[in-house]
LUMMI-621069 format. One record per residue (C-alpha): residue in one letter; x, y, z. Coordinates in steps of 0.2 Angstrom, whole numbers. Layout:
  code     c1     c2     c3
     A      X      Y      Z
...
END
This chain:
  code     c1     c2     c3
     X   -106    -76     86
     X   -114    -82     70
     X   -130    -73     73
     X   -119    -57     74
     X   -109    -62     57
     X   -126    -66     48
     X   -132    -48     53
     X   -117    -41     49
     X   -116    -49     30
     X   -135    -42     29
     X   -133    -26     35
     X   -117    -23     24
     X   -127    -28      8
     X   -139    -15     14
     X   -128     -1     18
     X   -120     -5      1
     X   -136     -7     -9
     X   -146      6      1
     X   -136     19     -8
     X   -129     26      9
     X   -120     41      5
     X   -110     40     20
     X   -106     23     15
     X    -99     28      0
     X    -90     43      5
     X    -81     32     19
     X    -74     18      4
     X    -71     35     -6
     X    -60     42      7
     X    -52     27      8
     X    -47     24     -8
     X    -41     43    -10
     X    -29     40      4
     X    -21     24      1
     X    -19     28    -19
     X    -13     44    -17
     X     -2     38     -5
     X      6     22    -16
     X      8     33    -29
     X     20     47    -20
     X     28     32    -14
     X     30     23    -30
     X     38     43    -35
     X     54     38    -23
     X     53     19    -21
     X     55     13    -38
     X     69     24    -39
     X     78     17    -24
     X     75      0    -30
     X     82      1    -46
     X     97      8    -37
     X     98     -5    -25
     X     94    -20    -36
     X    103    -13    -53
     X    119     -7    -43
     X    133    -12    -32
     X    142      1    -18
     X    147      1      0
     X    135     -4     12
     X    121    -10      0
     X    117    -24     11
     X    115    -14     25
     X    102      0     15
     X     93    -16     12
     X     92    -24     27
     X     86     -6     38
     X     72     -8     21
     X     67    -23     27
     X     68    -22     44
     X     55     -7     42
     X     43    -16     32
     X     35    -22     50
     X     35     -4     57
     X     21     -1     70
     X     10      9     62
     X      4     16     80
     X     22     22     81
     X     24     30     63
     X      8     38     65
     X     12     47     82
     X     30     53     74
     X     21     60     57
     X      9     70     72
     X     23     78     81
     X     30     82     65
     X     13     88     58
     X      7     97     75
     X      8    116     75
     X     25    115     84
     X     30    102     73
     X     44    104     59
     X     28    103     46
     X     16    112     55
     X     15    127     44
     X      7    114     29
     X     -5    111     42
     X     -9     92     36
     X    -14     86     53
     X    -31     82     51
     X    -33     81     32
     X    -35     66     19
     X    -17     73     13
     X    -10     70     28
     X    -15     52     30
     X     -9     51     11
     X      9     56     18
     X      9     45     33
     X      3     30     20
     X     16     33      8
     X     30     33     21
     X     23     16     28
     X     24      7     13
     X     40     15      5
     X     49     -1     14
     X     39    -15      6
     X     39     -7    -11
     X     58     -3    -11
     X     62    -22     -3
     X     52    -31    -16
     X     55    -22    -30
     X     75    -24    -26
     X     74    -41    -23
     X     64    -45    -39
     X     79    -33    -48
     X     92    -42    -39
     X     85    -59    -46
     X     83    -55    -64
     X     99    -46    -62
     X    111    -62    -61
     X    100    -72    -76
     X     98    -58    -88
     X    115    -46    -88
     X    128    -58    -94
     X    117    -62   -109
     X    112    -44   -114
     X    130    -41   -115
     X    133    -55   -124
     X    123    -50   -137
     X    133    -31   -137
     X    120    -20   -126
     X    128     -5   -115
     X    122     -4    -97
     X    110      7    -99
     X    103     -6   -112
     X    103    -19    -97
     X     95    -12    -85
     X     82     -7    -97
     X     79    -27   -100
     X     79    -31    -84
     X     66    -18    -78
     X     55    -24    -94
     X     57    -40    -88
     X     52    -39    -67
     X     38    -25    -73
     X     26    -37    -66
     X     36    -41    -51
     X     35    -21    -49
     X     16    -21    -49
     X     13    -36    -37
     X     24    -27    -23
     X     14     -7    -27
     X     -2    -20    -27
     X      5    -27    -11
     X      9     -8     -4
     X    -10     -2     -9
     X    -17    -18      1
     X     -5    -13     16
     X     -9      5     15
     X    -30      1     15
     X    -30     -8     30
     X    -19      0     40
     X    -27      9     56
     X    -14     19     66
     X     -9     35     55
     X    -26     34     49
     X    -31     37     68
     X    -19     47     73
     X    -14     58     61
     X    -32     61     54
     X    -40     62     70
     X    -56     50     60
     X    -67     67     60
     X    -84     62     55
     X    -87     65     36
     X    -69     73     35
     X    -56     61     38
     X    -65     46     40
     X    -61     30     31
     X    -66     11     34
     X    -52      5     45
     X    -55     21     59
     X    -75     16     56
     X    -72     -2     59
     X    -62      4     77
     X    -75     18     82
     X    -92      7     78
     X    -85     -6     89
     X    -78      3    105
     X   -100     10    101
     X   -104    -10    103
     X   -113     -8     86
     X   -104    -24     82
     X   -115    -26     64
     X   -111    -11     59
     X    -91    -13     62
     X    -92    -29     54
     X   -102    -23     39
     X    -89    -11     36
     X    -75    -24     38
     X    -83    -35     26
     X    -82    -22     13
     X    -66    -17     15
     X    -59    -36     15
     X    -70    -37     -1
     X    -61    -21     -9
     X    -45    -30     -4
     X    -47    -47    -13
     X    -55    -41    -26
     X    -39    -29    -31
     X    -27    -45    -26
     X    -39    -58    -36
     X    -39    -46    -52
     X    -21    -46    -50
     X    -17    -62    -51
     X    -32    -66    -66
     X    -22    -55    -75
     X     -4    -64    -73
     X    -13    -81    -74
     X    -18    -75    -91
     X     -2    -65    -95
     X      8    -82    -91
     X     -3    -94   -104
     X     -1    -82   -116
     X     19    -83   -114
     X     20   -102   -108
     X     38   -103   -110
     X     40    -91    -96
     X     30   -104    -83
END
């Protein structure tokens, strides 16, 4: 086993150093899919959680429960519903995204709508009880406090679309089954990672894990630098 990690570091430095345009093209495709797909999400989301966290009605806690609940979701399952939705006899059939970067975009988006919508919510929710009674105090209209509250859970916001774009990257099952992993087409690392290893090139699946865990931490390590450093330069907010 450690002679297999050992090769596996060495040969994913030289696939990323070699200037492997397959390589490349794989972590592209990958990083198309997942951000386009936390963005469309973002485009309803953040919506629904301002709603959610801002607002009170009917049935609130059970909207927020079914969003939580979904935040586990198989993605095995989801990406088998988005196909027969997406399959020419599906209900989508005619955009004919079966198959295509797009498609996986879609299915990504849908599978991380939950944890966005959740977390943002919750981090609405929070500031919410802390921050409303003072804003009115000091005369602003509704509108005016939920403003400040948004301002103030902005970075709450970008931890969970963070946390969304880390979920979306190392998911396998839409990717799979909704982009069928068509070699230099709809190929990304996670469907790599599952096809070199049911090859037996155990070096190579690893190589390609390695770089996908090290696109993943670094994305969360430059997150958190930059609240480290937003939180010295406003230490009464520790």
């Amino acid at each position: 086993m450690q002679d297999i990690i050992v090769e596996a570091f060495r040969k994913a430095l030289e696939l990323i150093f070699s200037g492997n345009s397959e390589v490349y093209a794989t972590v592209y495709r990958s990083l198309y899919v997942t951000g386009l797909g936390t963005l469309l999400s973002c485009l309803w989301s953040i919506p629904i959680a301002t709603v959610l966290g801002l607002y009170s009605f009917p049935a609130k806690w059970l909207i927020k429960g079914i969003f939580s609940s979904l935040i586990g979701v198989p993605t095995v399952a989801l990406g088998l519903l988005l196909y027969l939705f997406m399959s020419h006899q599906g209900e989508f059939g005619f955009l004919h995204l079966l198959y295509t970067l797009n498609g996986i975009a879609i299915g990504q988006s849908i599978l991380v709508t939950p944890l966005i919508v959740s977390f943002t919510a919750s981090a609405l929710g929070s500031a919410d009880s802390q921050l409303r009674d003072l804003a009115k105090t000091l005369g602003a209209s509704s509108l005016r406090c939920n403003l400040a509250i948004m301002r103030e859970t902005i970075w709450s916001m970008v931890l969970a679309v963070s946390a969304a774009f880390n979920r979306g990257f190392g998911e396998l099952g839409v990717a799979m089954i909704v982009g069928g992993n068509l070699f230099q087409e709809t190929r990304v690392l996670t469907t790599s990672i599952a096809l070199e290893t049911n090859l037996g090139y155990f070096d190579v699946a690893m190589a390609y894990a390695i770089i996908l865990m090290a696109i993943v931490l670094t994305i969360s390590l430059a997150i958190n630098l930059v609240e480290r450093l937003r939180q010295e330069e406003m230490p009464w907010k520790k």
